[in-house]
Each structure stands twice: as structure tokens, then as C-alpha cells.
C-alpha positions in Angstrom: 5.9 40.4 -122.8 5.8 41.4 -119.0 8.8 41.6 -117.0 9.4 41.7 -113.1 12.1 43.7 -111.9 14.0 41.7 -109.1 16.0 42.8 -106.6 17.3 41.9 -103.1 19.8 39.2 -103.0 22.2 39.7 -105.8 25.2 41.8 -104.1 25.8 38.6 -101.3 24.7 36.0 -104.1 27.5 37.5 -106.1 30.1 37.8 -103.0 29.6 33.7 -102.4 29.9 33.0 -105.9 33.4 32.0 -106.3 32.3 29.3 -103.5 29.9 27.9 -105.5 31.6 27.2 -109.3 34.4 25.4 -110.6 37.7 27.6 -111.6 38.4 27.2 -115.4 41.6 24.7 -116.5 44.1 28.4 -115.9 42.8 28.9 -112.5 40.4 32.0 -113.4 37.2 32.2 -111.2 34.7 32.6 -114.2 33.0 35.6 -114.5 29.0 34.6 -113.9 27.9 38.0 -113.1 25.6 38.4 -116.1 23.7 35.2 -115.3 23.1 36.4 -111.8 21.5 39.8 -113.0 19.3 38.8 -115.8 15.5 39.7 -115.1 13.1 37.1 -116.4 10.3 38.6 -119.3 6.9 36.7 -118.2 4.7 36.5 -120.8 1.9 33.4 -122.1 2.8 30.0 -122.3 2.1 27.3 -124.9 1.8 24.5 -122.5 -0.7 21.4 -123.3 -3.2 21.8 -120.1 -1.5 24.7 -118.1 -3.2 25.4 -115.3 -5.2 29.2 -115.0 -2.7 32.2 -115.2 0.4 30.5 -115.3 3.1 32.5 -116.9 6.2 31.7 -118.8 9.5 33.0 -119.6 13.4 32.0 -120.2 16.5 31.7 -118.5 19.6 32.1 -120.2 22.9 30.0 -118.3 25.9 29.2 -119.5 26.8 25.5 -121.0 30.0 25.0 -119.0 30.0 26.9 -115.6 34.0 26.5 -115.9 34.0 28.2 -119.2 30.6 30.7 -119.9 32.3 32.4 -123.4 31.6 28.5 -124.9 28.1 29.4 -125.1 24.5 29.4 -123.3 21.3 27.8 -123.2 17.5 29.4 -122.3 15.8 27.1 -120.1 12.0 27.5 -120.2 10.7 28.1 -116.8 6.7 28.1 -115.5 5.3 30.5 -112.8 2.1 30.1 -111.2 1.9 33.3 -109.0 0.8 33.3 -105.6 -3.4 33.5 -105.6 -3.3 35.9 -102.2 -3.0 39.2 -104.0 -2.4 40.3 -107.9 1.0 40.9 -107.5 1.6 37.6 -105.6 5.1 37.1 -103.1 8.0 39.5 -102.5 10.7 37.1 -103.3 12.0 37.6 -99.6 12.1 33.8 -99.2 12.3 32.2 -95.5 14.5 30.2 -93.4 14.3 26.2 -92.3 12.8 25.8 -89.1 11.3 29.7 -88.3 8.0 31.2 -88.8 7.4 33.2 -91.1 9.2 37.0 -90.9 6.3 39.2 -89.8 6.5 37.0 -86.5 3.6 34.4 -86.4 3.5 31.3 -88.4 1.1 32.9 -91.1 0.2 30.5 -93.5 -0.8 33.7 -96.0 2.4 35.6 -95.5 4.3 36.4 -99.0 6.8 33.7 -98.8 8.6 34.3 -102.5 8.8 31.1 -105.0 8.5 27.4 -104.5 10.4 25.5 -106.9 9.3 22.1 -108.2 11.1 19.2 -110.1 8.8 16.6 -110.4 11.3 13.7 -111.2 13.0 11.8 -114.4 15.3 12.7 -114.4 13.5 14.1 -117.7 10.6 15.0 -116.7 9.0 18.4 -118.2 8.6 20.8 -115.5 6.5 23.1 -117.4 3.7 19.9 -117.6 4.2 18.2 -114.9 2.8 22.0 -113.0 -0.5 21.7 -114.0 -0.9 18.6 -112.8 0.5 19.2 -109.5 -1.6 22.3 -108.4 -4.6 20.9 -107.2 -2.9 19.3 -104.5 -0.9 22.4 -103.2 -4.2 24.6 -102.3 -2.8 25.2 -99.1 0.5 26.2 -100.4 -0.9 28.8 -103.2 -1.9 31.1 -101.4 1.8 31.8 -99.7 3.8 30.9 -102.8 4.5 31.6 -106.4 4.6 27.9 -107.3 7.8 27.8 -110.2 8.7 25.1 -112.4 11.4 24.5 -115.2 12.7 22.0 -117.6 16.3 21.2 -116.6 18.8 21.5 -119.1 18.7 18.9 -121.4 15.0 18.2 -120.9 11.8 18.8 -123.0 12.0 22.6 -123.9 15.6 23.3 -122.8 18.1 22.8 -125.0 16.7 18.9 -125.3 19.1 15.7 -125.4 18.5 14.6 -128.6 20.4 10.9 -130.4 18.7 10.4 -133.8 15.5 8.8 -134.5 16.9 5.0 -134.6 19.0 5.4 -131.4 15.7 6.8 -129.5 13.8 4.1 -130.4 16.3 1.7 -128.9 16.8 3.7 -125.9 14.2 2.3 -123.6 14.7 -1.3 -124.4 18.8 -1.0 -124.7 18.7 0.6 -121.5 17.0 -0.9 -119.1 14.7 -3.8 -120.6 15.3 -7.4 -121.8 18.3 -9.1 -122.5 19.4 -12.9 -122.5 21.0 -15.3 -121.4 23.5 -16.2 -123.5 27.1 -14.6 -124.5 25.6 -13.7 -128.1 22.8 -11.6 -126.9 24.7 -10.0 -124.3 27.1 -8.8 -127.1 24.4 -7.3 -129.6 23.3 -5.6 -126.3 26.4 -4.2 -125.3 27.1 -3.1 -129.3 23.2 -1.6 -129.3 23.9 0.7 -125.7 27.8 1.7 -127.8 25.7 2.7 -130.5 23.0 4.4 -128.9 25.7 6.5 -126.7 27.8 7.8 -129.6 24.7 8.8 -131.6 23.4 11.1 -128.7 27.0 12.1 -128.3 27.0 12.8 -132.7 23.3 14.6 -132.3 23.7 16.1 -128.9 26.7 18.3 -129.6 28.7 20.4 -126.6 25.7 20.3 -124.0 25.7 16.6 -123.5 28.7 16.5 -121.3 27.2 19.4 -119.2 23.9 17.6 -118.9 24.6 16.3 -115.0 22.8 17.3 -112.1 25.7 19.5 -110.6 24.7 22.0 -113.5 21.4 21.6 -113.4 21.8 22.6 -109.5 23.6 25.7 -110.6 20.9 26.4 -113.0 18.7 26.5 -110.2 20.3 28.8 -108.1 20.9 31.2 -111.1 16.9 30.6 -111.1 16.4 31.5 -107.8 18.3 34.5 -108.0 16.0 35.4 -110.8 13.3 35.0 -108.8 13.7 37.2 -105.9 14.7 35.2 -103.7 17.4 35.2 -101.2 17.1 31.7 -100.3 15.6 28.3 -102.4 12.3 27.1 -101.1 12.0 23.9 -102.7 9.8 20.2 -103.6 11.9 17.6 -105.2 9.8 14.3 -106.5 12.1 11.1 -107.3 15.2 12.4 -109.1 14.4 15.7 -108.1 15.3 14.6 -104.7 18.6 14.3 -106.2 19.0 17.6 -107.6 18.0 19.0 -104.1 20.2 17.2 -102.3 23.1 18.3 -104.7 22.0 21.9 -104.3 21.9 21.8 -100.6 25.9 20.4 -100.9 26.4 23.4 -103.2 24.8 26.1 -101.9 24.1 25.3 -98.0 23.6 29.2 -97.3 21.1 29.6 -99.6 18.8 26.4 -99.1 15.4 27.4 -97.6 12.5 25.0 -96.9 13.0 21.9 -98.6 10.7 18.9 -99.1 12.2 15.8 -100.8 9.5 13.2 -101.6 10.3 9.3 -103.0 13.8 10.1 -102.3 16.9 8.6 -104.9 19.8 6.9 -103.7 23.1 9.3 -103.6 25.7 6.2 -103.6 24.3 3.1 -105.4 25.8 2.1 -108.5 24.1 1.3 -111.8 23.6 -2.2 -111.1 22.7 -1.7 -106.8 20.1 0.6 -108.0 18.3 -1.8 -110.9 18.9 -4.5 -108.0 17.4 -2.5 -105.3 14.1 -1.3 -107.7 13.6 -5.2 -109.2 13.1 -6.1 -105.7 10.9 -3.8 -104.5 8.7 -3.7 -107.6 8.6 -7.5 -106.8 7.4 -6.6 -103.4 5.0 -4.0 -104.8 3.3 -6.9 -107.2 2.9 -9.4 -104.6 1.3 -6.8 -102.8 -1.0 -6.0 -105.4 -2.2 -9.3 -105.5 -2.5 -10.0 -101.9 -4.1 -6.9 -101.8 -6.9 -8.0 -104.9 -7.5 -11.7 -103.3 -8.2 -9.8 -100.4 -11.2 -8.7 -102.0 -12.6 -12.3 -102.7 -15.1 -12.5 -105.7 -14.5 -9.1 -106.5 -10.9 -9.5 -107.6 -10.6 -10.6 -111.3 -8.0 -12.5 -111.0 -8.8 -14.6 -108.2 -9.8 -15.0 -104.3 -7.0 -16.4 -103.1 -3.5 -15.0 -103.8 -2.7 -18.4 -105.1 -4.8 -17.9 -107.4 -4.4 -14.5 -108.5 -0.6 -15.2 -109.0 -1.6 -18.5 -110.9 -3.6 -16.5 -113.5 -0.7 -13.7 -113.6 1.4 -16.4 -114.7 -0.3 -18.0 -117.0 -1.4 -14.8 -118.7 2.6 -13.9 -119.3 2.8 -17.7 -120.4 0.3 -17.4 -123.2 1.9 -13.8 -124.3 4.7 -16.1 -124.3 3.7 -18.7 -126.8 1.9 -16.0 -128.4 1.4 -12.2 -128.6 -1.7 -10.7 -128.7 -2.5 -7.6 -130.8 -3.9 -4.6 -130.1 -6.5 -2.1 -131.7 -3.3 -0.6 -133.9 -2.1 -3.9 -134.8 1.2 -3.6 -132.8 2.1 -6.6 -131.0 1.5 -7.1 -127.1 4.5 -9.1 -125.6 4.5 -10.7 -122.0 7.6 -7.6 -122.0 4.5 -4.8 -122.9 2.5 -6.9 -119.9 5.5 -6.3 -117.3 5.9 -2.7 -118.4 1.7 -2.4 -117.7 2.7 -3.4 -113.9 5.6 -1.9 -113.4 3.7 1.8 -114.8 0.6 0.9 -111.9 2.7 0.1 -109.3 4.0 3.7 -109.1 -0.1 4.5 -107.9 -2.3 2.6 -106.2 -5.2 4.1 -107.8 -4.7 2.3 -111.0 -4.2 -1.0 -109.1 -8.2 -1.8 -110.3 -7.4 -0.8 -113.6 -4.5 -3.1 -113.6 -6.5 -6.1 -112.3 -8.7 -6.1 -114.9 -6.8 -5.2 -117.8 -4.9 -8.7 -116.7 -7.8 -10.9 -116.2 -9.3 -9.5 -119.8 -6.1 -10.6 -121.6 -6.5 -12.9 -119.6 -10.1 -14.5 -120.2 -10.5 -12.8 -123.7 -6.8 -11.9 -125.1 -7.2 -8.0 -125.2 -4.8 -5.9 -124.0 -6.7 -2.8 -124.3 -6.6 -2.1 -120.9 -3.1 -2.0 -120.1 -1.7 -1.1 -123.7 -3.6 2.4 -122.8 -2.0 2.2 -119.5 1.2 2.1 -121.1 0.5 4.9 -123.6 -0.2 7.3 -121.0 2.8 6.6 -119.0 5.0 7.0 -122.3 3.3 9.8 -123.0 2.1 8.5 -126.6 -1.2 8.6 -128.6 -3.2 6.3 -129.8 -0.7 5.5 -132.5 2.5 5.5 -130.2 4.0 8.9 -131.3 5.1 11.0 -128.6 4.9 14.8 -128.4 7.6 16.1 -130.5 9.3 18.2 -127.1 9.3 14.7 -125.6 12.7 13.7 -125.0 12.9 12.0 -121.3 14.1 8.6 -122.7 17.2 9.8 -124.1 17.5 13.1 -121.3 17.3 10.4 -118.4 19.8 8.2 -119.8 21.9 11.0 -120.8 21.3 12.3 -117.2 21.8 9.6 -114.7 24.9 8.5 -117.0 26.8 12.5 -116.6 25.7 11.4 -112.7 27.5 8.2 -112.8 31.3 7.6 -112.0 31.3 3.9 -112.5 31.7 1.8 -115.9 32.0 -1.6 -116.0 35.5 -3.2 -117.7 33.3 -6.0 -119.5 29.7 -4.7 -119.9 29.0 -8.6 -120.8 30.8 -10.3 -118.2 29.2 -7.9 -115.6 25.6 -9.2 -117.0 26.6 -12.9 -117.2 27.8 -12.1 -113.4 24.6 -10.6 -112.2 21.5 -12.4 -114.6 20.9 -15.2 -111.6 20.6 -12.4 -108.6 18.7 -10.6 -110.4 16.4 -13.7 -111.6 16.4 -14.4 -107.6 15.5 -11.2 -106.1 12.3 -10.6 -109.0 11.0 -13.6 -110.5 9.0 -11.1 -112.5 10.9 -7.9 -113.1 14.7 -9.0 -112.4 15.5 -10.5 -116.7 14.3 -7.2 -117.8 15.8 -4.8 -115.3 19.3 -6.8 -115.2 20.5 -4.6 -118.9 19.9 -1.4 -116.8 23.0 -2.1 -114.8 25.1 -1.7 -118.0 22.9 1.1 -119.6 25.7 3.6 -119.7 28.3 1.6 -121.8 30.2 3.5 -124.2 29.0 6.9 -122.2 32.2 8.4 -120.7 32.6 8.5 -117.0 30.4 10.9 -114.8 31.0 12.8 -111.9 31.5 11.3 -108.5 30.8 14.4 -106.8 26.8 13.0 -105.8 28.6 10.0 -103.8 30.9 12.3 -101.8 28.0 14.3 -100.1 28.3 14.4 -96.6 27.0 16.8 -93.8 25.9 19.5 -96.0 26.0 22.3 -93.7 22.3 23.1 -95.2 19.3 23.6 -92.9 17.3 20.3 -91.9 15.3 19.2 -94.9 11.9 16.9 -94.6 12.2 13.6 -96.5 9.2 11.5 -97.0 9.5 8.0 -97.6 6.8 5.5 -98.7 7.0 1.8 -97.3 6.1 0.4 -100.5 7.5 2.9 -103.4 8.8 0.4 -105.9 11.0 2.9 -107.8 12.5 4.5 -105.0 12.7 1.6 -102.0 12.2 2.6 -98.7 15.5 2.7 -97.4 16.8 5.3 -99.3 15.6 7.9 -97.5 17.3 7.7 -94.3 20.4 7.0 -96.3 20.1 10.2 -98.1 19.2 12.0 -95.0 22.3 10.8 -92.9 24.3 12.0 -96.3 22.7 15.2 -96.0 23.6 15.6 -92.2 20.1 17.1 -91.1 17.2 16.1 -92.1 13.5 14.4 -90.5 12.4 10.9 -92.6 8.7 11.7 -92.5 7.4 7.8 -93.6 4.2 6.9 -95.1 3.1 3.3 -94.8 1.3 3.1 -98.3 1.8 2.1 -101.6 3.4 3.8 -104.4 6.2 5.9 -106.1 5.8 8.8 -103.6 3.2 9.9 -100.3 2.7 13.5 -100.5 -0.3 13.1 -103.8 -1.1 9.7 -102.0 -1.7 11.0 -98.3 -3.7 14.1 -96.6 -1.4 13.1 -93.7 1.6 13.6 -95.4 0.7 16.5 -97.3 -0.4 18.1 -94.2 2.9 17.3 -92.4 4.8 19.1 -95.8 2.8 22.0 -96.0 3.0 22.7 -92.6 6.8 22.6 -92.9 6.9 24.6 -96.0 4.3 27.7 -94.4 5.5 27.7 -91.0 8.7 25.8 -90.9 8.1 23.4 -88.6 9.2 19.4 -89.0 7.2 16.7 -87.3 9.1 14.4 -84.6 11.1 12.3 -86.4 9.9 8.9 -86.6 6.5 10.3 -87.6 4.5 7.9 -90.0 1.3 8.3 -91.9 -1.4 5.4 -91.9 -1.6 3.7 -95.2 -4.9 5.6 -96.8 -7.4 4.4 -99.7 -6.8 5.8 -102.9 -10.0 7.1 -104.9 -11.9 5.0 -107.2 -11.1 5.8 -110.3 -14.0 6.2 -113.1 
């Protein structure tokens, strides 16, 4: 395998260290030296659809930060080097807010690595790469575009909790529950169950899963790199592992973008809340949007209309499921999972329309039952990828994250079914059991809600006006959290604005090459999404 020597930052990394990690139970500063001088060995990579000349290779950091003799992990990490020159950036990494260091605001100069997480959390960064290149052409050419699975995730030491608990994971934790005290029990037994069989299967990582390691992780990564400081794109959850970096290691925070941006203080049950009420939002304006197009709309050219055949087509899945081409059932539940997957891009809006008004007209759910496949990553007989784990890693995640637990999982349901009924007709009875989801986990951290002022440089947040899984407002909440930072807002649809907008990738791009924000209370028009074939 090839190797890169790197060099630069690692005398001042290793002088600020003892700022940056917890002091074991006896008061010793734990000795983390060995993780800071490791060299990463690139060689080829075994990723389904990696893009051209991406290489691979494997970080080694500790389990517990507090304690490095318990053990270590390797992370798998992706590297897609810079396309200016054969031996691609530096690693001398830049500073928010300045041009580039030979002086003019090149957007060719070497600028070292860009790191990516592209959300979850449990999201493979090693895939989600190659699908992300295309739209960072400007960007290439500057950077070495770098991804990673976090700890915990896909090819790094996955969270793993038996083959009967991960089949109950996605429903136990966040679907359908109802409305009476017996089936609030046998949920609140099924998420107890789940929780001590990823705890059984798991082992030692799974208390160590949280995003304040997985933000060390990533500075022991960028100290790997090259680089002195992190240039970084967060999507969704990864807006929540930068913004816990930039609390952890202001000093070393470069140019950061945070896209779709998470909440850093709502609870369990004010975050399922806050996303049943803008996925509500996000379907009626789906269907405003399709009755706008008269005749052409499938479901009807009036919004009356459309919504009348929406709710008569969830009625009939009611009385009766269809069945699709594998013979597995299709339950008004699949059909809400079909919307909730298209309202996260406006591209498949079309697709969604008529996948409806087919179930609708003919009872085939073809349409969205693919729709749903691709989203859960499954084949055409519902298996996932065997290095597939982001059910059980983002549970496993968000619950190390989370410092709250209710006293009476089932009282706190009963307590919150009609608000949630209210604020989504559609989405709230299925989204309600999320509030609960990490019953029988152990109390996280409450480190995420105490960020404040970071002391980092001024990062660029982009929010989109009608992102269903990440509302709106979050994003000047998190940027008053972080202290500095520009809301750079997109008036479109969809979980995220910089794959969805030239205007907002333009704005982002020119922040990353030259370091320059737009004026805050910049805002993107609301642009047509391609037709898709």
C-alpha cells in the first residue's frame, strides 16, 4: 500500500492537547501522543461506486479518550485527492475569513483536505463520497476532498444489536405506536429490549459511540492529514459533529460549511415535534405545489382535491394492504414512509405523485415501495448491504448524545399522542414513539446543550425554508450557540440547499476557496429541480 508522510502541525497539536481531552478517573492527562503521529497507508478501496482515484486507508483511535490502554478502533477513511496536480494539496490548511496564503484569493491554490460527513448520524462516509463529487467541481481542484465512517458506523467498528433487535429498530424507534396504555407498554418493553441487545452485541464501544468522540476522531484525522487547521462540510447530523468540534477545538477550526443544520438543545420529544410539523408543512406543499400544475398533477387540480385522493388512498391501505411484486405487504405506514423519503428532495416530488395516484387508481405500490428501498438502502428483496448498520448506529448515536430520559416512557407518550396528532395530521401517530426511542439506553452527555460562544472562527450555515428534517429555525439557533457564524438561507424545498441550489453552492464554495461569507441575511431564490428520467 502507499503511504504519505505528514508533517507540519503535530508539535502545537500535541502542546494543546491536554485542552482538548478528558483526564482519566486519577487525574492523569492521558497520553494520546501515538494517535497524533500515526501516518495513514493509502492504498485501493473496495467501495460500491467510488468515484475515479479515490484512495483508502485506516485510522487507528483509542475507544475511551480518558483511558487509551482499554483498546482502539481503525476507522476507514476515503481520500479523493486534489485534481490540480498528481500530488494534490500540502496539508497547509487555511484560516476563516482570509484569502488564500500566497496572497490572492486563488481558487487553485493547495488548500490541504476538506472533510465531509454527510449526515445520519450513520451515514457511510466512504459512499456517501461518490455521490457528492459531482457537485464540488469547483472545490476539487483546491482540495483533497476526505471522508470517513464515524466510529460506530458502516466500516468502523459498526454498532451492531442482533438480528431480531435490528429489525425492530426502525419501527420501535421512531414509527407507530397507539393509543392505548397496552400498546404503549409492549412499546416501551420492545425499545428495553432493543437497547440491552445492542448493549449485549455492541460490547465496550457502545458507550463511546457519541459525537464528542467522534469530534476527537476527527481532529486525530486531521492531524493525519496534514493539516494544521479542519476545513470542513457537515450535512444534517454532521452539522452537529462540527459544531461540537468547533467547541472542542476552536484553534484549530478552519473553513466550515454546515448545511440542513441539527438542533444543539431540543430534547427527544421537541425534535420528533419540531420534524412532524415541518414534514406536515413539506406535504401540503407538495400538494399545493402538484394542483398547481392542473391536469398534469395525478392526483388532482385543485389542492382539495389532491389531498382528498391522498386520503383516501391511506384509507384503503387502511381497510386493506396492498402487496407488492415480493409479496410483502404495503401498509398506509410503508405509504407515509414513501412521503416522508421524497420530501427530503424535490426532485422525486413527480415520482411521488404518481406512485400515489397509481396505488391509488390501480392498487400498486411499485412506485413508492422502490422509493423506499432506495432510501433503506435495500434490494429488491429488502436485504440491506451487510456493512449497513445506520439504523442501529443512529439510535445508538443520538441516544450517547442525549442527556434526558423520561421517568414513565408511557405516561410521557399518553402525555404528548394529541399534540403530536395536532401539529401533523399525517406524520405526528408515527413520529410521537421517537420521543421515547432511547428508553432503557443510559443517559448521554449534556455537553452538546452547553455550547455557547465557541471561540471558533465564523462558520457559514445554510438553512432551507422548507427542509422537513431539519426545520428552518434551527439554524440561527445553532449559529447564536456557536457565537459567529452567517445563516446563508435558501427558500426551497428539501432536507438541505447546497445539492439543491447553484446559488447556494456558489455562496459555499466561494467561502471555502477564498474565505469570504455573504452578508448575512443573504437568501437564494427557490430553484427547479431537474426532471428526473
Amino acid at each position: 500500500m502507499r503511504g504519505r508522510t505528514t508533517t507540519g502541525a503535530a508539535g502545537a497539536a500535541l502542546a494543546l492537547l491536554a485542552l482538548a481531552v478528558p483526564a482519566a478517573a486519577d487525574g492523569r492527562k492521558p497520553d494520546l501522543t501515538r494517535f497524533y503521529t500515526q501516518h495513514l497507508a493509502w492504498g485501493g478501496c473496495t467501495v460500491p461506486d467510488a468515484p475515479k482515484g479515490m484512495e483508502c486507508a485506516e485510522l487507528t483511535v483509542p475507544i475511551d479518550y480518558a483511558r487509551p490502554e482499554d483498546g482502539t478502533i481503525a476507522l476507514a477513511v476515503g481520500r479523493v485527492r486534489a485534481a490540480e496536480s498528481g500530488e494534490g494539496p500540502t496539508g497547509t490548511g487555511t484560516e476563516a475569513g482570509t484569502a488564500s496564503p500566497t496572497g490572492a484569493a486563488s481558487p487553485t491554490a493547495p488548500k490541504g483536505s476538506l472533510v465531509f460527513n454527510f449526515g445520519g448520524p450513520g451515514e457511510s462516509g466512504l459512499k456517501g463520497l461518490g455521490g457528492f463529487t459531482a457537485d464540488t467541481a469547483r472545490l476539487a481542484p483546491a482540495y483533497d476532498l476526505v471522508s470517513f465512517d464515524p466510529r460506530g458506523v458502516g466500516r468502523s467498528a459498526p454498532v451492531r444489536c442482533g438480528a431480531k433487535a435490528e429489525q425492530d429498530i426502525e419501527g420501535s424507534s421512531g414509527g407507530a405506536t397507539t393509543d392505548d396504555a397496552e400498546g404503549r407498554a409492549q412499546l416501551v418493553d420492545e425499545l428495553k429490549t432493543v437497547a440491552e441487545e445492542c448493549r449485549r452485541t455492541t460490547g465496550k464501544l457502545l458507550p463511546h459511540v457519541g459525537t464528542i468522540n467522534a469530534s476527537r476522531d476527527l481532529d486525530v484525522l486531521r492531524q493525519a492529514l496534514g493539516d494544521k487547521k479542519l476545513n470542513y462540510f457537515g450535512i444534517s447530523y454532521g452539522t452537529r459533529l462540527g459544531a461540537v468540534y468547533a467547541a472542542q477545538f476552536p484553534k484549530r477550526t478552519g473553513r466550515m460549511v454546515l448545511d440542513a443544520v441539527d438542533s444543539l438543545t431540543a430534547n427527544a420529544a421537541e425534535s420528533a415535534l419540531a420534524q412532524a410539523t415541518a414534514f406536515q408543512k413539506g406535504l401540503d406543499t407538495f400538494l399545493s405545489d402538484c394542483a398547481a400544475q392542473g391536469s398534469v398533477c395525478p392526483l388532482g387540480a385543485t389542492t382539495a382535491k389532491a389531498t382528498s385522493t391522498l386520503d383516501a388512498t391511506v384509507a384503503q391501505l387502511d381497510r386493506k394492504s396492498a402487496t407488492t411484486a415480493s409479496g410483502a405487504e404495503f401498509t398506509s405506514a410503508d405509504l407515509r414512509t414513501a412521503i416522508t423519503n421524497s420530501l427530503y428532495a424535490e426532485q422525486l416530488w413527480p415520482t411521488l405523485a404518481q406512485g400515489i395516484a397509481t396505488l391509488h387508481e390501480k392498487g400498486d405500490p411499485a412506485v413508492l415501495d422502490e422509493i423506499n428501498k432506495q432510501f433503506a438502502g435495500e434490494d429488491a428483496q429488502g436485504n440491506r448491504a451487510d456493512d449497513d448498520n445506520s439504523r442501529e448506529a443512529l439510535l445508538a448515536v443520538n441516544c450517547a448524545d442525549d442527556p434526558e430520559r423520561a421517568k414513565d416512557p408511557a405516561a410521557e407518550l399518553a402525555s404528548l399522542e394529541k399534540k403530536f396528532a395536532k401539529a401533523s395530521p399525517m406524520f405526528g401517530p408515527d413520529q410521537v414513539g421517537a420521543a421515547i426511542s432511547c428508553t432503557g439506553w443510559p443517559a448521554g452527555t449534556d455537553y452538546i446543550r452547553k455550547i455557547a460562544k465557541t471561540g471558533a472562527p465564523p462558520v457559514l450555515l445554510i438553512g432551507t425554508k422548507g427542509d422537513p428534517a431539519t426545520p428552518y429555525q434551527w439554524a440561527a439557533e445553532t449559529a447564536r450557540h456557536l457565537g459567529k457564524g452567517v445563516v446563508l438561507t435558501y427558500e426551497g424545498e428539501g432536507h438541505g440547499g447546497y445539492t439543491a441550489s447553484q446559488c447556494v453552492r456558489d455562496h459555499a464554495d466561494t467561502f471555502l476557496l477564498d474565505g469570504v461569507l455573504p452578508p448575512e441575511g443573504t437568501s437564494c431564490a427557490r430553484e427547479t429541480p431537474p426532471v428526473e428520467h
